[in-house]
Structures are given as C-alpha cells and as structure tokens.
PDB file of N, CA, C, O and CB in Angstrom:
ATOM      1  N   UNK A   1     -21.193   1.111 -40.160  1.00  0.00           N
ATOM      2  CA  UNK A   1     -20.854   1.053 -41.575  1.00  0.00           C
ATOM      3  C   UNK A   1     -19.447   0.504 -41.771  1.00  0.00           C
ATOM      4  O   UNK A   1     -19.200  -0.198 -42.752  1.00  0.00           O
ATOM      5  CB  UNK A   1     -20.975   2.438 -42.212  1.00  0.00           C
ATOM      6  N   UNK A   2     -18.468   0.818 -40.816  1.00  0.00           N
ATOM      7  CA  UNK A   2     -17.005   0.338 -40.878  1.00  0.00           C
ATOM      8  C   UNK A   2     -17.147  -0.992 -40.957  1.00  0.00           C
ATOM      9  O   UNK A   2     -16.613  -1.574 -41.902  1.00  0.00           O
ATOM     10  CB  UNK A   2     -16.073   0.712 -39.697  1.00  0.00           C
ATOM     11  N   UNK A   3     -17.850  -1.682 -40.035  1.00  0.00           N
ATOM     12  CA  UNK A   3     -18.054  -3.018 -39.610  1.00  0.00           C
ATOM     13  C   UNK A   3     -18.379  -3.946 -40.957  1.00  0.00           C
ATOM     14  O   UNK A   3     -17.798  -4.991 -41.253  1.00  0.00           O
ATOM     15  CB  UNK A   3     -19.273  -3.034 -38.498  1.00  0.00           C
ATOM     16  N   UNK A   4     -19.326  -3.377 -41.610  1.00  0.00           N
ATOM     17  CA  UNK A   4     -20.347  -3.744 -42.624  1.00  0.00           C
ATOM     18  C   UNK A   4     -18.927  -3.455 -44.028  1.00  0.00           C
ATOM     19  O   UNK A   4     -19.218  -4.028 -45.078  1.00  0.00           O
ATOM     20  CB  UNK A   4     -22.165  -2.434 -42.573  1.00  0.00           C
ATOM     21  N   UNK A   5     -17.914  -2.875 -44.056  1.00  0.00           N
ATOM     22  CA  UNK A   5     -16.753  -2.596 -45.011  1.00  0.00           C
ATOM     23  C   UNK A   5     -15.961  -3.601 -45.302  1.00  0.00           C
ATOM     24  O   UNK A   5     -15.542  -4.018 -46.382  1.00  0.00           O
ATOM     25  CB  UNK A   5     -15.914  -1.650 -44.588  1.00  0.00           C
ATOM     26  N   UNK A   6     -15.723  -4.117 -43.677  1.00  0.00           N
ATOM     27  CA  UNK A   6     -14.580  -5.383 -43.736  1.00  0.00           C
ATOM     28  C   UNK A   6     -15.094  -6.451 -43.288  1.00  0.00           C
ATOM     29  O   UNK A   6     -14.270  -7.328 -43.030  1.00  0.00           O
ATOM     30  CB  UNK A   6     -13.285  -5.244 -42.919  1.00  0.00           C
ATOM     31  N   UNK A   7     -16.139  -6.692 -43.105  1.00  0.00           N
ATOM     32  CA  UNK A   7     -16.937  -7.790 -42.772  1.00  0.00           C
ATOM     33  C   UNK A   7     -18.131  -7.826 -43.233  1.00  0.00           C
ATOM     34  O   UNK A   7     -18.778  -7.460 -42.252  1.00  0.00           O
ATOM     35  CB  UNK A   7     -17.047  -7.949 -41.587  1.00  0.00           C
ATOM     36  N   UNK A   8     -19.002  -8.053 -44.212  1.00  0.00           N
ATOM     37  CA  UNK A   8     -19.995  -7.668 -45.083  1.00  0.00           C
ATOM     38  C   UNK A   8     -21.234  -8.958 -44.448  1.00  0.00           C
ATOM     39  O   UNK A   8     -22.389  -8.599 -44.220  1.00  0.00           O
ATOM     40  CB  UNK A   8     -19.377  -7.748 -46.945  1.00  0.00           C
ATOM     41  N   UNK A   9     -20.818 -10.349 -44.234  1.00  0.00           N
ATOM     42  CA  UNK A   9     -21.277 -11.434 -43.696  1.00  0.00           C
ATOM     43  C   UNK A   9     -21.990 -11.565 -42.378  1.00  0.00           C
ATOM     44  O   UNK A   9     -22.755 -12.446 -41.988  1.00  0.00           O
ATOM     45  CB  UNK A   9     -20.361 -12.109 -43.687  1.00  0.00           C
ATOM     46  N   UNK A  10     -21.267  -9.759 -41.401  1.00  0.00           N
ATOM     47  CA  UNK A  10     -21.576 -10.355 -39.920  1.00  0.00           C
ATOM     48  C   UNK A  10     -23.108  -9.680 -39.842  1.00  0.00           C
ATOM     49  O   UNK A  10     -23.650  -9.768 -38.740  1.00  0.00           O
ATOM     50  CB  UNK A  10     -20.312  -9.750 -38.468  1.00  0.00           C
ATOM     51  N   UNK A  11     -23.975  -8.908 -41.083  1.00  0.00           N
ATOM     52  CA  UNK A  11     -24.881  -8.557 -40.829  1.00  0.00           C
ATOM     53  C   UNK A  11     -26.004  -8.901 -41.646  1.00  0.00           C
ATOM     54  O   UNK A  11     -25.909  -9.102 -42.857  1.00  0.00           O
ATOM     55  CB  UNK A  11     -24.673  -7.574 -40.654  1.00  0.00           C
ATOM     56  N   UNK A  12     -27.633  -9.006 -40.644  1.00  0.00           N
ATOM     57  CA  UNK A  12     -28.149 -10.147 -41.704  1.00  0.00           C
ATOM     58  C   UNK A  12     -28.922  -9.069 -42.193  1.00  0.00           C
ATOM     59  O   UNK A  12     -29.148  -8.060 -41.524  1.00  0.00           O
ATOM     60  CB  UNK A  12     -29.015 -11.709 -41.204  1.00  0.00           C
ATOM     61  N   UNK A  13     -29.450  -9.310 -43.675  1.00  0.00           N
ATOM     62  CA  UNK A  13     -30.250  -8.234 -44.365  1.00  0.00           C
ATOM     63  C   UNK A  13     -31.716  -8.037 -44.305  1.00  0.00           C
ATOM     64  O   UNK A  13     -32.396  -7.324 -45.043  1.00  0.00           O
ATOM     65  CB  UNK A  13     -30.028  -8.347 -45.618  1.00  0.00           C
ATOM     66  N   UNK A  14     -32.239  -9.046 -42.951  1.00  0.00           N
ATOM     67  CA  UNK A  14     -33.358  -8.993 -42.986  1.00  0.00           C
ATOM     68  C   UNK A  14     -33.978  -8.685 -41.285  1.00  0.00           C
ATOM     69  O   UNK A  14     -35.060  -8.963 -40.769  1.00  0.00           O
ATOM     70  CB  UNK A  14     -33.718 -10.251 -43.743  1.00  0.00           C
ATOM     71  N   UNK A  15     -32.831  -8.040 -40.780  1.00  0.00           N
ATOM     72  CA  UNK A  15     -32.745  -7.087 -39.603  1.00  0.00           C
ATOM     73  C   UNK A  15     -31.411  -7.654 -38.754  1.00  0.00           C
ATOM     74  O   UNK A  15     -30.472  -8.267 -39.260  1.00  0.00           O
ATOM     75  CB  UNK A  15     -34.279  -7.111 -38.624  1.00  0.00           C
ATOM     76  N   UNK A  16     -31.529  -7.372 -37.630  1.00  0.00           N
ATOM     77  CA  UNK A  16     -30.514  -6.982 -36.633  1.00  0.00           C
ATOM     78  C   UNK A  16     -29.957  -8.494 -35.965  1.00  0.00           C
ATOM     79  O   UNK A  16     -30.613  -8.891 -35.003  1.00  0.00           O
ATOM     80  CB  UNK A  16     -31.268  -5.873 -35.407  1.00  0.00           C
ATOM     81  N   UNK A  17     -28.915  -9.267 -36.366  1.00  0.00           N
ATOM     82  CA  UNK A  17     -28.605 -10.660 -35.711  1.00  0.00           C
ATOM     83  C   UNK A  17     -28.507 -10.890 -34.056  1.00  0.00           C
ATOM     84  O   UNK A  17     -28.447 -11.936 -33.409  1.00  0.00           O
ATOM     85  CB  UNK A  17     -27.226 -11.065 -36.271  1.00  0.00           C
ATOM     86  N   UNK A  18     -28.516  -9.319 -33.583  1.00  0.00           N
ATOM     87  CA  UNK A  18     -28.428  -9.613 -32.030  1.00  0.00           C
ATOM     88  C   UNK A  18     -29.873  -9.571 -31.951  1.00  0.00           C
ATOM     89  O   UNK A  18     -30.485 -10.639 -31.982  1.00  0.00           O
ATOM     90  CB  UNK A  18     -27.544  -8.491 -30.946  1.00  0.00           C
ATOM     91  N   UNK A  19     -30.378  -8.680 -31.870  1.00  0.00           N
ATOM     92  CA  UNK A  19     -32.078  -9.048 -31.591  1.00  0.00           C
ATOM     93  C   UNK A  19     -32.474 -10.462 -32.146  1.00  0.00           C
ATOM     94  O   UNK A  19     -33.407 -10.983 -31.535  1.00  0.00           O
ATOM     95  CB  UNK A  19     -33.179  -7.878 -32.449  1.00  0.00           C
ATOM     96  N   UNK A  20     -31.976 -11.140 -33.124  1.00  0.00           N
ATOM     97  CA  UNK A  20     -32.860 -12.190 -33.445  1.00  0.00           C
ATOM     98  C   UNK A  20     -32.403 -13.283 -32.260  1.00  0.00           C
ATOM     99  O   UNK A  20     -33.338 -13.763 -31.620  1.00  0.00           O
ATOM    100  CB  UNK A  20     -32.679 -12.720 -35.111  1.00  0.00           C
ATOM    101  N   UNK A  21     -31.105 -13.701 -31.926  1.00  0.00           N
ATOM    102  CA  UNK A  21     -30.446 -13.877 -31.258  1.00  0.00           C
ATOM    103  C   UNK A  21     -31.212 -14.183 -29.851  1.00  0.00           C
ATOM    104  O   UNK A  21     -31.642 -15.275 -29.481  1.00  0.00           O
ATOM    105  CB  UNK A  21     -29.632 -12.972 -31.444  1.00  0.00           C
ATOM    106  N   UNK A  22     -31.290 -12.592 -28.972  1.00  0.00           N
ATOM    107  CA  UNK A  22     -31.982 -12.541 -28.123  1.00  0.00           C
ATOM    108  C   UNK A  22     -33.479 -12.996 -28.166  1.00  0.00           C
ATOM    109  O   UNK A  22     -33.671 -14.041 -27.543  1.00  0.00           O
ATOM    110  CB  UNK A  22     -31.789 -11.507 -27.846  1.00  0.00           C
ATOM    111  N   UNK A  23     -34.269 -12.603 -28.591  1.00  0.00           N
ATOM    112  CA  UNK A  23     -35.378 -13.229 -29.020  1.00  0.00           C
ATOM    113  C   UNK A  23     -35.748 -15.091 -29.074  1.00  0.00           C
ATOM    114  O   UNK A  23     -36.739 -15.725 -28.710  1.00  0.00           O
ATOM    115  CB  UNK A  23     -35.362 -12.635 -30.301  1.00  0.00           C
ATOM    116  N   UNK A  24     -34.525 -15.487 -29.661  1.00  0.00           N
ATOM    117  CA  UNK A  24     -34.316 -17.445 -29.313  1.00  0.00           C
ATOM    118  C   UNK A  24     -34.240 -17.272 -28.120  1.00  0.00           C
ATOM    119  O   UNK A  24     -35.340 -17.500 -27.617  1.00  0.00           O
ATOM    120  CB  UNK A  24     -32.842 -18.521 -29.869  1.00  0.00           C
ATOM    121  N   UNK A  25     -33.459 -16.965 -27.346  1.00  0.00           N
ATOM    122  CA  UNK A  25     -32.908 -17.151 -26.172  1.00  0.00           C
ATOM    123  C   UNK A  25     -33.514 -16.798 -25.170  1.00  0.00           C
ATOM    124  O   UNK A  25     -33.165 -17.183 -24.054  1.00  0.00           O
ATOM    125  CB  UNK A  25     -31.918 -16.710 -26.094  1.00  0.00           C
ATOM    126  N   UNK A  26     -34.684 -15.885 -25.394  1.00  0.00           N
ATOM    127  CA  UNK A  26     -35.732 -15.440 -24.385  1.00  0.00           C
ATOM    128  C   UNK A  26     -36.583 -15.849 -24.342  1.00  0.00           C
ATOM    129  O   UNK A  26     -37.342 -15.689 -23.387  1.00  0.00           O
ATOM    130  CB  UNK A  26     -36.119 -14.492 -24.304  1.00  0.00           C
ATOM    131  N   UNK A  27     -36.994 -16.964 -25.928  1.00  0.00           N
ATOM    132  CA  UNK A  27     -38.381 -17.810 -25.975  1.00  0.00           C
ATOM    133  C   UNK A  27     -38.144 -19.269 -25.622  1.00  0.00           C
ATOM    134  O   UNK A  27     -39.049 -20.078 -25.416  1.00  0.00           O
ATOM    135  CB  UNK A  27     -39.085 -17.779 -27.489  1.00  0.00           C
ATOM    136  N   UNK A  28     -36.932 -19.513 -25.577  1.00  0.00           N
ATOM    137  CA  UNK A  28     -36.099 -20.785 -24.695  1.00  0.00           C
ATOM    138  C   UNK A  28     -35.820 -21.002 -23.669  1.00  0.00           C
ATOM    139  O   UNK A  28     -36.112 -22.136 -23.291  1.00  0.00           O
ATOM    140  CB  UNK A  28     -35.128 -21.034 -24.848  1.00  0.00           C
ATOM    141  N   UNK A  29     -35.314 -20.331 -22.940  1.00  0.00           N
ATOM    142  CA  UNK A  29     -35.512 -20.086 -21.424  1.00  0.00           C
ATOM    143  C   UNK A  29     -36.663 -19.619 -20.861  1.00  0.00           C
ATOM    144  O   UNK A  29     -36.597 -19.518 -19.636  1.00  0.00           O
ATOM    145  CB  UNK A  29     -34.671 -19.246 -20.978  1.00  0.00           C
ATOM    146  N   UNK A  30     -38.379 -19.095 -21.692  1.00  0.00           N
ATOM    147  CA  UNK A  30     -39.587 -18.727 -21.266  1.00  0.00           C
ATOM    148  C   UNK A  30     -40.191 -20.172 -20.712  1.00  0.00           C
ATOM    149  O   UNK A  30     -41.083 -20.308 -19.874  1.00  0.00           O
ATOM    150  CB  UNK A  30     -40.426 -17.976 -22.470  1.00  0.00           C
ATOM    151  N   UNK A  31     -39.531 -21.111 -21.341  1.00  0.00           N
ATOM    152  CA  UNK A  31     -40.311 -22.812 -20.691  1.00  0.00           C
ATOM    153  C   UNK A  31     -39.700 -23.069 -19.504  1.00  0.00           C
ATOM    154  O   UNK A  31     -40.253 -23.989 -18.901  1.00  0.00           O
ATOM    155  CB  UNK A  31     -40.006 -24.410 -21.686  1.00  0.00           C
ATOM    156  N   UNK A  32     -38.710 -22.570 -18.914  1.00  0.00           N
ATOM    157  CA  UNK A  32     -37.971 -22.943 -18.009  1.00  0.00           C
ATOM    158  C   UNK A  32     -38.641 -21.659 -16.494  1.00  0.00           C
ATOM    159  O   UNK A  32     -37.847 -21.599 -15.556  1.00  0.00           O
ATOM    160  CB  UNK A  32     -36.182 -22.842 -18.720  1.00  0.00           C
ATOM    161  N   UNK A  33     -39.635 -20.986 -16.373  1.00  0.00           N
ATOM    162  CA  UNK A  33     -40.349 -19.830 -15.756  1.00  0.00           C
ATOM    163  C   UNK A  33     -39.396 -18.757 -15.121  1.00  0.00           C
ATOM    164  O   UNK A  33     -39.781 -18.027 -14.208  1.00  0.00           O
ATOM    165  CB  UNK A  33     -41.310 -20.359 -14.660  1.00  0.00           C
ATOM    166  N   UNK A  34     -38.105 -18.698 -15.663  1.00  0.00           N
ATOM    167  CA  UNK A  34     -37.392 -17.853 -15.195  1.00  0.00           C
ATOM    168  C   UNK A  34     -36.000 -18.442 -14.262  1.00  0.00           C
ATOM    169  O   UNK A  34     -35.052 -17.805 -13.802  1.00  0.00           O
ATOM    170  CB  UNK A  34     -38.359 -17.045 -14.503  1.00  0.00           C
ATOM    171  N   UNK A  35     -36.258 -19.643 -14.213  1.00  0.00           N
ATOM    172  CA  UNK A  35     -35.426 -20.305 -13.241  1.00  0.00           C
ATOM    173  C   UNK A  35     -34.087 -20.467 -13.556  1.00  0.00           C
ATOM    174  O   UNK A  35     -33.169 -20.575 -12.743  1.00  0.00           O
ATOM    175  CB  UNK A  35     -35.890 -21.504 -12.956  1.00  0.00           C
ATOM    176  N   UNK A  36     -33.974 -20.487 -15.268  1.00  0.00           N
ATOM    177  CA  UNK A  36     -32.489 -20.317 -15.520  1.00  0.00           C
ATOM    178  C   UNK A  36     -31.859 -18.935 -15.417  1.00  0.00           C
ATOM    179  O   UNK A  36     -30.692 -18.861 -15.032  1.00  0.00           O
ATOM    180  CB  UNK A  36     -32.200 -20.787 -16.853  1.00  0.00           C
ATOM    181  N   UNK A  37     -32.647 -17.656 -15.781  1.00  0.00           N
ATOM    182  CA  UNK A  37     -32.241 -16.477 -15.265  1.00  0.00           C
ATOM    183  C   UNK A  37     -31.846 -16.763 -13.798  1.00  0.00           C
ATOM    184  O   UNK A  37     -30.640 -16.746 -13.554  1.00  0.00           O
ATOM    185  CB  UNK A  37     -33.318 -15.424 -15.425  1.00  0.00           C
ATOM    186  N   UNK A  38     -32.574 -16.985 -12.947  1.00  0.00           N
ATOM    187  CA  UNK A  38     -32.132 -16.877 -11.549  1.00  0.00           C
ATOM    188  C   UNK A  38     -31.218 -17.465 -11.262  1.00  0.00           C
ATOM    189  O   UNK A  38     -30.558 -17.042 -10.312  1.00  0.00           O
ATOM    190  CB  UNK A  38     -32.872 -17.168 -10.702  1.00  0.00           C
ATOM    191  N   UNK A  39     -30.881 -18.428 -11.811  1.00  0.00           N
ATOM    192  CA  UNK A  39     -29.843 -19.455 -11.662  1.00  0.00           C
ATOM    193  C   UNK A  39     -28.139 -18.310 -11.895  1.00  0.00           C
ATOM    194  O   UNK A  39     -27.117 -18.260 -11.210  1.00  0.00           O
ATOM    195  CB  UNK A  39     -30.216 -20.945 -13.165  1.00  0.00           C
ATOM    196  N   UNK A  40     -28.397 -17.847 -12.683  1.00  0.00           N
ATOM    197  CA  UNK A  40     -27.841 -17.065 -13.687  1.00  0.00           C
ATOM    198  C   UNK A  40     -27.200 -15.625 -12.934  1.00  0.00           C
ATOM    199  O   UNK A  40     -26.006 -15.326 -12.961  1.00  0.00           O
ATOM    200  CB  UNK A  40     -29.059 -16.780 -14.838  1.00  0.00           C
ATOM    201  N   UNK A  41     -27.831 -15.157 -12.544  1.00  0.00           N
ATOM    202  CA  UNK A  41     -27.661 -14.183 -11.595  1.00  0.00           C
ATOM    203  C   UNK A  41     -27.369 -14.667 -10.575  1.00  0.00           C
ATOM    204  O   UNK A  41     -26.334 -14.127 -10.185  1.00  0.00           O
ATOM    205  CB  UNK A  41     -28.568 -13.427 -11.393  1.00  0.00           C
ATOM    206  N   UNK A  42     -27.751 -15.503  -9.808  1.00  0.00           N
ATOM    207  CA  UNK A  42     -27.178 -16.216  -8.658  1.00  0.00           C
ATOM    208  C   UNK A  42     -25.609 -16.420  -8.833  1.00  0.00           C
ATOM    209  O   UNK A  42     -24.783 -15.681  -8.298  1.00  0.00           O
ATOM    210  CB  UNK A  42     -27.910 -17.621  -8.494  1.00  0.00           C
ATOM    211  N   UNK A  43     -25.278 -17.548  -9.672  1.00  0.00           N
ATOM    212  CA  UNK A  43     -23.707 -17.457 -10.129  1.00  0.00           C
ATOM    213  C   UNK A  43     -23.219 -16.280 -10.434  1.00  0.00           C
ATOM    214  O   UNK A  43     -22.097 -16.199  -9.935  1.00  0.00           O
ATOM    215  CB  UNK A  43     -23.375 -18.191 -11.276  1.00  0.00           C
ATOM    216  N   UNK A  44     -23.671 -14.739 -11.355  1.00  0.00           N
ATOM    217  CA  UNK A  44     -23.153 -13.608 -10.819  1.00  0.00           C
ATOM    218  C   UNK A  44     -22.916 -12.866  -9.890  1.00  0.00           C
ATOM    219  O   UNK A  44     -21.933 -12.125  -9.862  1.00  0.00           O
ATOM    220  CB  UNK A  44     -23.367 -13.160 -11.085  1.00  0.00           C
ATOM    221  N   UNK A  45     -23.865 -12.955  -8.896  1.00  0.00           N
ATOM    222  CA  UNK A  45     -23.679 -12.718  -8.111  1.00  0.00           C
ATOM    223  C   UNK A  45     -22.488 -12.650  -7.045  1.00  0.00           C
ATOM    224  O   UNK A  45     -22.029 -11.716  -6.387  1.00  0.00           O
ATOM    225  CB  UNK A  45     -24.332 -13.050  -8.084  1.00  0.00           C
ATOM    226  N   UNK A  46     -22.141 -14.137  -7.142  1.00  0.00           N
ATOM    227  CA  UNK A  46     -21.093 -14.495  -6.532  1.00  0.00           C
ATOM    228  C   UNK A  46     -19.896 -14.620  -6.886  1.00  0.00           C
ATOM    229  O   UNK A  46     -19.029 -15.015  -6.106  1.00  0.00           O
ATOM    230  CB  UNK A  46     -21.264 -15.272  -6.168  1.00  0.00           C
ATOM    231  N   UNK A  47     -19.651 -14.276  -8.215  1.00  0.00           N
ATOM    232  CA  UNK A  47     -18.743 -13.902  -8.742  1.00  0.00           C
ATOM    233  C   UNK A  47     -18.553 -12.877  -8.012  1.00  0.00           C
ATOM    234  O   UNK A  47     -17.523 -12.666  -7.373  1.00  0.00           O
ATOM    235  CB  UNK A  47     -18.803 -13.798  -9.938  1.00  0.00           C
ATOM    236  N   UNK A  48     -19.465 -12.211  -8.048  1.00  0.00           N
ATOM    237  CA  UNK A  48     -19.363 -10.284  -7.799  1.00  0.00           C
ATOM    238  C   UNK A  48     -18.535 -10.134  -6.682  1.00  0.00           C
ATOM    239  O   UNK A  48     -17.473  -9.524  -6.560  1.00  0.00           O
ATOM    240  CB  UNK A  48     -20.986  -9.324  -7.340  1.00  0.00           C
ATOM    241  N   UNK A  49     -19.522 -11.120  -5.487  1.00  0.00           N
ATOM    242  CA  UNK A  49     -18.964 -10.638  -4.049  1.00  0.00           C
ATOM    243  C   UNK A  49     -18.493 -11.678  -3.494  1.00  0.00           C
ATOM    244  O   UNK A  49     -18.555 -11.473  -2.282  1.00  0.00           O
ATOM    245  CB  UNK A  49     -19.929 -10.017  -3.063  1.00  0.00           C
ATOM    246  N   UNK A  50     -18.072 -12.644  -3.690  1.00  0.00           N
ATOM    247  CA  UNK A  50     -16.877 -13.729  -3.113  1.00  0.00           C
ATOM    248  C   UNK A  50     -15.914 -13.494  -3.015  1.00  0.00           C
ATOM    249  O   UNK A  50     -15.570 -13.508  -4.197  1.00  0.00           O
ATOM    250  CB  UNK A  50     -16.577 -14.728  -3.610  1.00  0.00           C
ATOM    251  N   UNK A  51     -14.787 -13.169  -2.292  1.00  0.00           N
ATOM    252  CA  UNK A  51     -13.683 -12.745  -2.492  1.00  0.00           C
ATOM    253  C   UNK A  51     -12.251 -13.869  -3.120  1.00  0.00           C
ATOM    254  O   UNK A  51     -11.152 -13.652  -3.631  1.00  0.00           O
ATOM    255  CB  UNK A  51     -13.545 -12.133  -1.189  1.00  0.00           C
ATOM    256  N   UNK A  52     -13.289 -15.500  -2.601  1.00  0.00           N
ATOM    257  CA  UNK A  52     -12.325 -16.355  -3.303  1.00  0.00           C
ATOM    258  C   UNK A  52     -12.306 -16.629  -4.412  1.00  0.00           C
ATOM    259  O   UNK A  52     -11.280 -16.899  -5.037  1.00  0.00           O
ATOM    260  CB  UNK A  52     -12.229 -17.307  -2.959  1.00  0.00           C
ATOM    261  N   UNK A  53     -13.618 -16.609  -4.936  1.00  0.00           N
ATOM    262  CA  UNK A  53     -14.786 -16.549  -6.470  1.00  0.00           C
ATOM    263  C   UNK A  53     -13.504 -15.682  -7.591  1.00  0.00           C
ATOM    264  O   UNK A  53     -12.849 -16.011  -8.581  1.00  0.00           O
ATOM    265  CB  UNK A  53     -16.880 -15.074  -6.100  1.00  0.00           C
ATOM    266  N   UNK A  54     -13.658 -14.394  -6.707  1.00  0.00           N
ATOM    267  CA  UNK A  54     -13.268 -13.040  -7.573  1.00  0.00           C
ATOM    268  C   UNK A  54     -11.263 -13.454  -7.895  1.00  0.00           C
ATOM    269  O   UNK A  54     -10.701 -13.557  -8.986  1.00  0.00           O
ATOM    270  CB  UNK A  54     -13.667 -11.108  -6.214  1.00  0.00           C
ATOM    271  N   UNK A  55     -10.727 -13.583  -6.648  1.00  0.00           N
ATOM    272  CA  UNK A  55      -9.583 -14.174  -7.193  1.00  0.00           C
ATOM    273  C   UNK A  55      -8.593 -15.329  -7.677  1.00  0.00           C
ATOM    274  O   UNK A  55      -7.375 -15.365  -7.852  1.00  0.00           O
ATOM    275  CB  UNK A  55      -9.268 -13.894  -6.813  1.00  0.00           C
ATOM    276  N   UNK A  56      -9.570 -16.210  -7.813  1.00  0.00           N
ATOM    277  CA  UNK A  56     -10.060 -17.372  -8.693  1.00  0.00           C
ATOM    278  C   UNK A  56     -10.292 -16.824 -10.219  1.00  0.00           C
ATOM    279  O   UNK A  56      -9.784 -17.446 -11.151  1.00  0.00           O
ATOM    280  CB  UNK A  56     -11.528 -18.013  -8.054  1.00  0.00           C
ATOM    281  N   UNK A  57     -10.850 -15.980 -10.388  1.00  0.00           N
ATOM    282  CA  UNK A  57     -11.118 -16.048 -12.210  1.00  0.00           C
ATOM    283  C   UNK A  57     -10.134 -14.724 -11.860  1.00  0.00           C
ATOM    284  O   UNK A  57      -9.830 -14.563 -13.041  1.00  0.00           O
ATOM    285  CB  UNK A  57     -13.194 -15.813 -13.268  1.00  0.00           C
ATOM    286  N   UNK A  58      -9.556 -13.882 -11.323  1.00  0.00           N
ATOM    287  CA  UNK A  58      -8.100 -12.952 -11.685  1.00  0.00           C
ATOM    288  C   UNK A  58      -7.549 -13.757 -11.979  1.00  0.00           C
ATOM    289  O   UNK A  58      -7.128 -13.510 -13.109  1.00  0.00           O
ATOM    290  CB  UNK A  58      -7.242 -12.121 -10.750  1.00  0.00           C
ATOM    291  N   UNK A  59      -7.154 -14.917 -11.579  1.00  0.00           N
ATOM    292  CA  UNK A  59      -5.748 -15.972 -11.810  1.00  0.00           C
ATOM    293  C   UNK A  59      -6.239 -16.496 -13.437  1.00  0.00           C
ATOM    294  O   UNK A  59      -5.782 -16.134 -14.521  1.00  0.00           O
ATOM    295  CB  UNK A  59      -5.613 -17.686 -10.329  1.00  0.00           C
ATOM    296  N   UNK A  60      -7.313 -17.458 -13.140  1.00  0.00           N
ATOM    297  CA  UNK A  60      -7.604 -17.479 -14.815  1.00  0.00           C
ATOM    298  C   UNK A  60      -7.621 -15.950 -15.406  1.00  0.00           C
ATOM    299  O   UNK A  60      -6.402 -15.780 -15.364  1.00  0.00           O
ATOM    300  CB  UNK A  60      -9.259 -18.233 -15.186  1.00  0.00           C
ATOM    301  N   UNK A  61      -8.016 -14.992 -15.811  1.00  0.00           N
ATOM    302  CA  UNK A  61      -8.144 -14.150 -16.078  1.00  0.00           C
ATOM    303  C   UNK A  61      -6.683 -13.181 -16.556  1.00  0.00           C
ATOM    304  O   UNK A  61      -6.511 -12.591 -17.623  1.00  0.00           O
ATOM    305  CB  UNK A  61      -8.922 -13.932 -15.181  1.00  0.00           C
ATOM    306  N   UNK A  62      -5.829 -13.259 -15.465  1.00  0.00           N
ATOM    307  CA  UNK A  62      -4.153 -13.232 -16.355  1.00  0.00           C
ATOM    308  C   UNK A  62      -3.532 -14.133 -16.933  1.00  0.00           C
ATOM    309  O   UNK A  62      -2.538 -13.776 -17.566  1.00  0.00           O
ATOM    310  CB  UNK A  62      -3.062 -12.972 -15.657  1.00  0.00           C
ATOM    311  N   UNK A  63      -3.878 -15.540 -16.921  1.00  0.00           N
ATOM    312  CA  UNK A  63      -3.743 -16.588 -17.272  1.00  0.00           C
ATOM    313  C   UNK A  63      -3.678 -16.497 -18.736  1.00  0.00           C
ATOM    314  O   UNK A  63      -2.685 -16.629 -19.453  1.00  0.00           O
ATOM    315  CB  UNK A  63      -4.616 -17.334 -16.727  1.00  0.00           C
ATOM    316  N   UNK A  64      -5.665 -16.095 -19.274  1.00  0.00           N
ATOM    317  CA  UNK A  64      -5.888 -16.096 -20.152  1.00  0.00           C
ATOM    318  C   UNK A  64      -5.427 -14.717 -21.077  1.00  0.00           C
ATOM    319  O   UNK A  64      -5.783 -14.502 -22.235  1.00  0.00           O
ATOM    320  CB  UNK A  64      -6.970 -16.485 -19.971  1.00  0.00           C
ATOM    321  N   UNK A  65      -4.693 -14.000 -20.385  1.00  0.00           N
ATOM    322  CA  UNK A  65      -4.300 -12.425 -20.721  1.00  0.00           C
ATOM    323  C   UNK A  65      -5.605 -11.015 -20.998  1.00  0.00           C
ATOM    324  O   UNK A  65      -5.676  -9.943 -21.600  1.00  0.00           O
ATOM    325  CB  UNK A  65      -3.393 -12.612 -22.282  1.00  0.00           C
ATOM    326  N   UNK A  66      -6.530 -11.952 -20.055  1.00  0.00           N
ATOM    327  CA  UNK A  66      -7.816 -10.962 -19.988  1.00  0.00           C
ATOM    328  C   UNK A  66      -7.873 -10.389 -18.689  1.00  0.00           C
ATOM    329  O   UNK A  66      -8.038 -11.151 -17.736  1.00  0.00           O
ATOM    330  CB  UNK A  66      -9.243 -11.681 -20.255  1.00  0.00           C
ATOM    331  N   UNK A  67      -7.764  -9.200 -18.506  1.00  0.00           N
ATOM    332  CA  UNK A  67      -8.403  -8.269 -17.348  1.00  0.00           C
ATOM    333  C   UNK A  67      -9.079  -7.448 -17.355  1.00  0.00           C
ATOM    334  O   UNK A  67      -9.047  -6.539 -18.184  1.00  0.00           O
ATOM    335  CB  UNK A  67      -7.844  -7.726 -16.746  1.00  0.00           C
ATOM    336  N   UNK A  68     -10.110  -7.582 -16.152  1.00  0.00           N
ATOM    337  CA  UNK A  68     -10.948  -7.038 -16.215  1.00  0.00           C
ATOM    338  C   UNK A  68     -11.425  -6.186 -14.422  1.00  0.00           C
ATOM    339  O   UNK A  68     -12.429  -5.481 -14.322  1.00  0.00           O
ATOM    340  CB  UNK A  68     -11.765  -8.082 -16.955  1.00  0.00           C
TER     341      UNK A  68
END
C-alpha cells in the first residue's frame, strides 16, 4: 500500500505486473526448449564458483558501489 501512495503508476489495475512479466518471458524462451535457461544457469554457475569470475565482478561491483 506504501508503494501504491508514492507511486500510484508502478501498479497495473488489471493484476500483478510481475506475473504478467514472467509469464512473456516464460512463453518466449518456451520456443527456445529450455536452452536459454540452461545457458543461464550455466553462466551462474560460474559466477558462483570461479574464483576469477567472482573477483572480477567484486572489482566491478565496488566500482559500481554495489556489494554483494
């Protein structure tokens, strides 16, 4: 409701903009048989456990004044 106070625009009145959202994006990548998910997780993956990967985006990552 706070959200909906000072920002009245970010919600649509004919349900939920993240579900609709998701829903494109799951019937768009359904032509592709999953291969961009995998793709997808693959590059997380290695984010995850690379150790050069991981301090590679720290450097961007204070760079950009985001940590995580």
């Amino acid at each position: 409701m706070k959200i909906r106070e000072i920002h009245e625009d970010l919600l649509d009145i004919d349900g939920d903009v993240v579900h609709h959202v998701h829903n494109i994006a799951k019937k768009f990548c359904s032509v592709f048989d999953n291969h961009l998910e995998k793709v997808f997780k693959a590059i997380c993956t290695d984010m995850a456990y690379c150790t050069h990967m991981r301090r590679a985006m720290d450097v961007i990552g204070d760079e950009m004044g985001k940590h995580y």
